[in-house]
C-alpha positions in Angstrom: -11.4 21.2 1.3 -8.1 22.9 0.3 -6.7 22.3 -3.4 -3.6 19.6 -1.9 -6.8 18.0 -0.1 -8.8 17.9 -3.4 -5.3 16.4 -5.3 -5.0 13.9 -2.7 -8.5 12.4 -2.9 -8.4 12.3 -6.9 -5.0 10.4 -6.7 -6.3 7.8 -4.2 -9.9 7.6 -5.9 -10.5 3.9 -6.6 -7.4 2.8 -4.1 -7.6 1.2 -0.8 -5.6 1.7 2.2 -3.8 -1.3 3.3 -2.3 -1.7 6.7 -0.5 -5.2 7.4 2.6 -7.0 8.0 4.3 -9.3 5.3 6.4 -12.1 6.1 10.1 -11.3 5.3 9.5 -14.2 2.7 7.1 -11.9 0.7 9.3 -9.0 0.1 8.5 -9.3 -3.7 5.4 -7.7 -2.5 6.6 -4.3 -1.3 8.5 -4.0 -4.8 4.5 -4.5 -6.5 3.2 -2.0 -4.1 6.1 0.8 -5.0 5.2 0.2 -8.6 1.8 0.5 -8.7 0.2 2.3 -5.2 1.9 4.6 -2.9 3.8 3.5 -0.2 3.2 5.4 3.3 5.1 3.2 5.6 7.6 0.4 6.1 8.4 -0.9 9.0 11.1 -4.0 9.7 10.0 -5.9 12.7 10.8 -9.2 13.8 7.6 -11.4 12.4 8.0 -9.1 9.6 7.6 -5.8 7.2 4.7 -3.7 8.5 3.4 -1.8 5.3 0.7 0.7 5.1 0.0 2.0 1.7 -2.8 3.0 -0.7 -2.5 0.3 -4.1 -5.5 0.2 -6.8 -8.4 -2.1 -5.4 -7.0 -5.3 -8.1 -3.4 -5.1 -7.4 -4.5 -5.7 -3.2 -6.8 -8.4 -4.2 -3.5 -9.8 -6.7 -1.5 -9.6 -3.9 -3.9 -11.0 -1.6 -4.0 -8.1 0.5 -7.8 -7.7 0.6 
């Protein structure tokens, strides 16, 4: 495993990768998962924001993402 590989799996230990679509009425959401997890991707689509991101394993379960 290279040494950005190595980074990357320390920085994500004890995260989970979430991969969902949020109503447009949950946008306080996305401003949680900035904060506190790594935001990959944000999509605007019309039943809503796709979002895939890597946020500790309690903020997911907060947000009811799990």
């Amino acid at each position: 495993m290279s040494f950005l590989g190595k980074i990357t799996e320390i920085l994500r230990e004890g995260k989970v990768l979430i991969d969902t679509v949020l109503s447009y009425a949950d946008t306080s959401k996305i401003s949680v998962i900035r904060k506190k997890g790594q935001l990959l991707s944000e999509e605007y689509e019309g039943e809503g924001i796709k979002v895939k991101a890597y946020v500790p394993k309690a903020v997911a379960g907060q947000l009811g993402l799990l």
